[in-house]
C-alpha positions in Angstrom: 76.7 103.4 128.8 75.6 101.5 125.6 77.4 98.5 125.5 77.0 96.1 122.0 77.8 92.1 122.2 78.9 90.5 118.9 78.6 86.9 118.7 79.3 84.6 116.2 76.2 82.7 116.9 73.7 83.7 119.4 71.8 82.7 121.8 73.0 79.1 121.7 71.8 76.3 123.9 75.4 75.3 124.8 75.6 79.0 125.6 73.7 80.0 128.1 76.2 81.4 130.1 76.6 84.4 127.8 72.6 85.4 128.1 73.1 85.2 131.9 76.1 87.4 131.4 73.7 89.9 129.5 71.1 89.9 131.9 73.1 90.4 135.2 74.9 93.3 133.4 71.5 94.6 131.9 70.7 94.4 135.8 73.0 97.0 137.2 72.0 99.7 134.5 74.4 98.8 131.1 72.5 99.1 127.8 72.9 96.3 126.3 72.4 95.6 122.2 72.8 91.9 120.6 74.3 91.4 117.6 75.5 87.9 115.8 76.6 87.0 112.4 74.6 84.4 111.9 71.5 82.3 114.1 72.3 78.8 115.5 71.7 76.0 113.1 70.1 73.9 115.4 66.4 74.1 117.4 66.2 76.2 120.5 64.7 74.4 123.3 64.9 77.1 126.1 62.0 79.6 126.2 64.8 82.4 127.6 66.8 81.6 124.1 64.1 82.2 122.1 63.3 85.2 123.6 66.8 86.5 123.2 66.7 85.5 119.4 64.2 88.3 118.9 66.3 90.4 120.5 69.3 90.2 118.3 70.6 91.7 115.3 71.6 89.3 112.2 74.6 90.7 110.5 74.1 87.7 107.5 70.6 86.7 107.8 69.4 87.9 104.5 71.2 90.9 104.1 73.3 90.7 101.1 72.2 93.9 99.2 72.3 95.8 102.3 75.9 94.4 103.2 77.2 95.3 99.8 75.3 98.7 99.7 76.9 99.5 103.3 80.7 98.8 101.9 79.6 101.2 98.7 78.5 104.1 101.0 81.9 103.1 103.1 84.4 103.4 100.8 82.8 106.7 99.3 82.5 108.3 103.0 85.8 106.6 104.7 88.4 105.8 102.5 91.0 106.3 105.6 89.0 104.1 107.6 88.5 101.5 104.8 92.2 101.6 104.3 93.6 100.6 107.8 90.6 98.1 108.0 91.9 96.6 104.6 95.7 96.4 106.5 94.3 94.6 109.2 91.8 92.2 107.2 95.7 91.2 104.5 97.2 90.3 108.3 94.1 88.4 109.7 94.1 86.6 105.9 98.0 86.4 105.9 98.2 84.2 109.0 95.2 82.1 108.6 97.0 80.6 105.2 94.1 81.3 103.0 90.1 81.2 103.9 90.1 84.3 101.4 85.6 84.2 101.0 85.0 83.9 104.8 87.7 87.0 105.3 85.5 89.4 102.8 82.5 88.1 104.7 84.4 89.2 108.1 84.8 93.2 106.2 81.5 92.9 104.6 80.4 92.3 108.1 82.7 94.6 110.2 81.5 97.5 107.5 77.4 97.0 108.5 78.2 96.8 111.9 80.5 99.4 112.2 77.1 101.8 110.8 74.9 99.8 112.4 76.6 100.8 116.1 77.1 104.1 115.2 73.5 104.6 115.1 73.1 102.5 118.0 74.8 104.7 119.6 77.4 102.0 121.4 80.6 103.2 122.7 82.2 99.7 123.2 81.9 95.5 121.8 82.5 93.1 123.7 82.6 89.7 122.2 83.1 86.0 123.3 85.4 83.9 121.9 89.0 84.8 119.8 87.4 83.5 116.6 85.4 85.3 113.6 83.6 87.4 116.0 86.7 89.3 117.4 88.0 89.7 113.6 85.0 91.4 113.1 85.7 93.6 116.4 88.7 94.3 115.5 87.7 95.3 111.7 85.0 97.5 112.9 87.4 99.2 115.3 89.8 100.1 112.5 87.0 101.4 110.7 86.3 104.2 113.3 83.7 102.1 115.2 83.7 102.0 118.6 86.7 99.8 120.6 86.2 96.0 121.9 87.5 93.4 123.8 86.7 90.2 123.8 86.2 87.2 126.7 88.7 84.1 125.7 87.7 80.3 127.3 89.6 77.9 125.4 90.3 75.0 124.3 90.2 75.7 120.4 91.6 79.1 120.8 94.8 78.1 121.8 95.5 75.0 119.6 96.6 77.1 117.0 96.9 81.0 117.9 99.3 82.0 115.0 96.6 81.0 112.2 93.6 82.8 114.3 95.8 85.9 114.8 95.2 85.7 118.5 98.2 87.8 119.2 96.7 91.2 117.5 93.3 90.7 118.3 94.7 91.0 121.8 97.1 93.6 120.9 94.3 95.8 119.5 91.6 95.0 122.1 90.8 97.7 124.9 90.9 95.1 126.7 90.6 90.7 127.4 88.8 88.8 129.9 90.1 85.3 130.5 87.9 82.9 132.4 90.6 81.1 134.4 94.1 81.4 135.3 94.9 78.7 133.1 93.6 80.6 130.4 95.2 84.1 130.8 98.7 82.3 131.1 97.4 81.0 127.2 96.6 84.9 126.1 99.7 85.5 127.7 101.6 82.9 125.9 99.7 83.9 122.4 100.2 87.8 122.7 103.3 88.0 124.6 103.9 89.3 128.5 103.7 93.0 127.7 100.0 92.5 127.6 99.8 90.8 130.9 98.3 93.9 132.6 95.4 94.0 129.5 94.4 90.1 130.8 91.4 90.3 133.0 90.2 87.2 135.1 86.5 87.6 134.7 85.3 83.9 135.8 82.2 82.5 134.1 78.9 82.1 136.3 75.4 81.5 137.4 73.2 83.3 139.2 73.1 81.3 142.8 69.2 82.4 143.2 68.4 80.0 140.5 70.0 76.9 141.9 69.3 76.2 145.4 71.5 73.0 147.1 69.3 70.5 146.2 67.8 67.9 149.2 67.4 64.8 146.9 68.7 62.3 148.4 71.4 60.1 147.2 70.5 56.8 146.9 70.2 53.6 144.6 68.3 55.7 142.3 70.4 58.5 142.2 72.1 58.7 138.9 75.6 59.8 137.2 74.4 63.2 134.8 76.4 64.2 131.7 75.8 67.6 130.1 77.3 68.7 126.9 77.0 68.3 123.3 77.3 64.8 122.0 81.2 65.6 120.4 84.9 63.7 120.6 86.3 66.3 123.2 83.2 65.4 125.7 84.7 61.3 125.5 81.1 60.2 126.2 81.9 57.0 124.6 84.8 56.4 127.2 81.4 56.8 129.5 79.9 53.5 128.2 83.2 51.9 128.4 83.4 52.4 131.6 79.8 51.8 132.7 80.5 48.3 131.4 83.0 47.8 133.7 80.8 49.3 136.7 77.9 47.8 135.7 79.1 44.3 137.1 79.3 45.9 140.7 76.9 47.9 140.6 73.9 46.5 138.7 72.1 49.2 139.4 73.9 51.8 137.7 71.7 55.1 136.1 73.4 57.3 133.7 71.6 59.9 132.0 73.3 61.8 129.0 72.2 65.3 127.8 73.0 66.8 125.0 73.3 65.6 121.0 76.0 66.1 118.5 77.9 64.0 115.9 78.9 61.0 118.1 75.9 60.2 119.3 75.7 56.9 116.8 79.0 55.9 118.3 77.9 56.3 121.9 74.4 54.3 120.7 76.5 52.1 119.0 78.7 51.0 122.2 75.5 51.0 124.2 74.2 48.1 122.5 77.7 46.0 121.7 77.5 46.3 126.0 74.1 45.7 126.7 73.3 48.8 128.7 70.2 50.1 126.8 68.7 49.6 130.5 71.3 51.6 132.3 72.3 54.6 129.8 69.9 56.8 128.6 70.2 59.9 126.5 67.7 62.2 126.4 68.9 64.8 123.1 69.2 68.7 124.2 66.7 70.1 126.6 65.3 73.3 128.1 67.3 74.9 131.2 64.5 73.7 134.0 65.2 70.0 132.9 68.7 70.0 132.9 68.2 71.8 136.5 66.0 68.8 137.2 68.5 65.8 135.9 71.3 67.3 138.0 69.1 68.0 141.4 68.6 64.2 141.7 72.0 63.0 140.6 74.6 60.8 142.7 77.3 62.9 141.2 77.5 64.9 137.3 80.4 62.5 135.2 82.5 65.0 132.4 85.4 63.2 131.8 86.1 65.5 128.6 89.4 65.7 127.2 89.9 69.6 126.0 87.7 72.2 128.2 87.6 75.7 129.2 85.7 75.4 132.4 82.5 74.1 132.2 79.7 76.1 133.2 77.5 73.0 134.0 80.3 71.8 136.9 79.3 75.8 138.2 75.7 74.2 137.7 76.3 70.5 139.3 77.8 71.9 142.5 75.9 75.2 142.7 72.7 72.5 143.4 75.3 70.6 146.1 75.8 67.6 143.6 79.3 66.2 143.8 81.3 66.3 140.6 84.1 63.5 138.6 85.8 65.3 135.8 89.4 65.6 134.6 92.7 67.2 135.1 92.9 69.7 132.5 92.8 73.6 132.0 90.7 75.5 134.4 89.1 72.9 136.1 91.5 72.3 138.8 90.9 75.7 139.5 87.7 74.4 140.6 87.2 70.8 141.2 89.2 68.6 143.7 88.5 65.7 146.1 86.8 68.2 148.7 84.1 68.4 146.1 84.3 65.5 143.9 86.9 63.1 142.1 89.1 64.5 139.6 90.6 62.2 137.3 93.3 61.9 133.8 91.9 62.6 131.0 91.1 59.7 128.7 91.3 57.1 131.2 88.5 54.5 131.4 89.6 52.8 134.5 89.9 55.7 136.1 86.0 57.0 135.3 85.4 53.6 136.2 86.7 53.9 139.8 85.5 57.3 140.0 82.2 55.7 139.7 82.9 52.8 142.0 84.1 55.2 144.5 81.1 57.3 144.1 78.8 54.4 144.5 80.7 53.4 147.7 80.7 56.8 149.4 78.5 57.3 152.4 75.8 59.4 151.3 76.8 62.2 154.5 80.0 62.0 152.7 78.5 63.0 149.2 76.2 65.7 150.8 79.9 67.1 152.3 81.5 67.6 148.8 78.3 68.9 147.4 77.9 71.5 150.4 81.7 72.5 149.5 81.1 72.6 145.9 78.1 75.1 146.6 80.6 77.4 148.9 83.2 77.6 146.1 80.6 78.6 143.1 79.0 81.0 145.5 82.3 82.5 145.9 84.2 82.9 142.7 81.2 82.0 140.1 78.1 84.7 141.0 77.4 85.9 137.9 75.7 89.2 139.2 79.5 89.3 141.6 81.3 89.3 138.1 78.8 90.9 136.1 80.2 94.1 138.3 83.7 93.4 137.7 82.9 93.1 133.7 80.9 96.9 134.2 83.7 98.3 135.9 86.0 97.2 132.7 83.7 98.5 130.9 83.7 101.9 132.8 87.4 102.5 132.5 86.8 102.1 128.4 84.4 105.7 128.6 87.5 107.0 130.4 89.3 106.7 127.9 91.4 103.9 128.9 92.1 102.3 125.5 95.1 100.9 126.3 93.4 98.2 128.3 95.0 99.8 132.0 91.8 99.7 134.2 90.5 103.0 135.3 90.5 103.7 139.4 86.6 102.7 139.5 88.1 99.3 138.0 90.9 98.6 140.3 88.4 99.4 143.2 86.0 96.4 141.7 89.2 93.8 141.4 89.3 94.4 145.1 86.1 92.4 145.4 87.2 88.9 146.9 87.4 86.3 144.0 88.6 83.7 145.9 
């Protein structure tokens, strides 16, 4: 089996869940070959990344000429094929309302990967994310290149479904993985109910042999951890607002934000009008060990986002026994409650506030408890090598034949596997 991923932009630091994905299926025998459109615009800071950029195919990445030499040699070998990719590519551009340069990029780049898989050799794509990637899929496919699915997360893919043609990507998929309940009842909305059977639950996750419950203790020192990038849906800001309001009860109040993006001048901004330059600090993107680091000594990891998917670094936080505050929205319910941390509304300052209080005020047996039951639940429902074999068995039931996204015997037999 010679599987190929298509990303939009790989590998990513804010992604590493999709190289962990790779590796744990690379691990039980799949072939796997990267491909992206484009690299990430930003530094890579992980030594893993870097190694995985080298790795990867760039459909854009100076290749112009060989893009427009591959649609010549297209259209003059697969007129049929060009045609029904040219049907889909009017509906994709029909329903986004215009965006007509980046849809000739997405044929231009469904054309050169269509060949370039062929020679590959790979009999299926999988992509992650309903964006440009899976128009590309689904362009390729028409084409005559091998069939895809795609994995869905959320939240941007469902703010707007009808202009990102979510509906026939799913219709046209072999099949779609959706991280969370929460998110195949948004495919489901999207594409309709006949395709409930086609929705997969395939839960995001880390391998537990790289995050052993941490024995920090969790004392005055212990401090609230924020991962993510440095953006409006993260409400880091709300953060500071909050510590000011903690800050008076707690004096000695730690909170240490990693990450970067574009409101990290706000975020600097209210840490000064409050005075916490002492008690916030933010420490810009790092490597995976340090982030493992930060989160081993914390008194609890603080993401009081308000639009998520489910958060890989929660998977993190409690995978190394650290207690968790976050907020009431899409799949993290699924995962977080009181047994393992505080779960708050979303956009709420008082309430990050008392979750803070509350976590200062807890017994530290008390904390270790949620952490311990945090651990259980990731161990559980979020081993990446557990779901790794659920995504292979999908992928099985594709060289069966199955192209109509019903799983194959071998895949019903791997849906047995508790995913509690």
């Amino acid at each position: 089996m010679r599987i190929g991923y298509l990303m939009n932009a790989y590998p990513m630091t804010s992604t590493t869940f999709i190289r962990r994905e790779i590796h744990a299926l690379e691990a039980t025998g799949v072939s796997i070959a990267r491909y992206a459109i484009r690299p990430w615009s930003e530094p890579l800071v992980d030594d893993q990344d870097k190694a995985e950029q080298h790795k990867t195919f760039y459909l854009l990445v100076g290749r112009l000429p060989a893009l427009l030499a591959d649609f010549a040699a297209e259209t003059l070998a697969n007129p049929k094929g060009l045609w029904r990719a040219l049907q889909g590519w009017w509906q994709l551009w029909r329903n986004a309302g215009g965006g007509f340069v980046p849809h000739v990029a997405y044929l231009l780049e469904a054309v050169s990967l269509k060949r370039r898989a062929i020679r590959d050799g790979i009999t299926h794509l999988h992509t992650h994310f309903s964006t440009n990637s899976a128009a590309v899929a689904m362009l390729c496919h028409r084409l005559g290149g091998p069939g895809y699915s795609f994995t869905a997360h959320g939240p941007d893919e469902f703010v707007d479904w009808g202009r990102s043609s979510l509906a026939l990507k799913v219709s046209e998929a072999r099949f779609v993985v959706a991280i969370s309940e929460f998110c195949r009842v948004q495919l489901a909305r999207a594409a309709g109910m006949a395709h409930w059977d086609k929705i997969e639950i395939v839960r995001c996750g880390i391998d537990p042999s790289e995050f052993a419950p941490s024995n920090a203790p969790f004392d005055a020192e212990a401090p609230f951890v924020t991962v993510g990038r440095l953006c409006p849906q993260k409400a880091q800001t709300l953060i500071v607002e909050a510590a000011a309001q903690v800050v008076v009860r707690h004096p000695d109040l730690r909170i240490v934000l990693i990450g970067d993006g574009e409101t990290r001048g706000a975020i600097e901004a209210a840490i000064a009008r409050h005075g916490l330059q002492d008690n916030i600090t933010l420490l810009g993107w790092r490597d995976n060990a340090e982030v493992r680091r930060q989160l081993e000594a914390a008194r609890a990891l603080l993401l009081p986002s308000f639009a998520e998917g489910l958060p890989v670094v929660i998977m993190e936080a409690l995978a190394l026994a650290r207690p968790v505050i976050s907020t009431y929205i899409a799949g993290i319910p699924e995962l977080v409650d009181d047994s393992c941390g505080w779960i708050i509304p979303a956009g709420s300052v008082d309430d990050i506030a008392a979750a803070m209080d509350s976590a200062f005020e807890t017994p530290p047996e008390s904390l270790a408890r949620k952490g311990a039951e945090g651990c259980r639940r990731v161990e559980a429902r979020h081993d990446v090598n557990k779901n790794a074999r659920q995504l292979r068995a999908l992928f099985n039931a594709t060289e069966g034949g199955a192209a109509n996204g019903k799983p194959s015997p071998d895949c019903l037999d791997a849906r047995k596997e508790p995913v509690q």
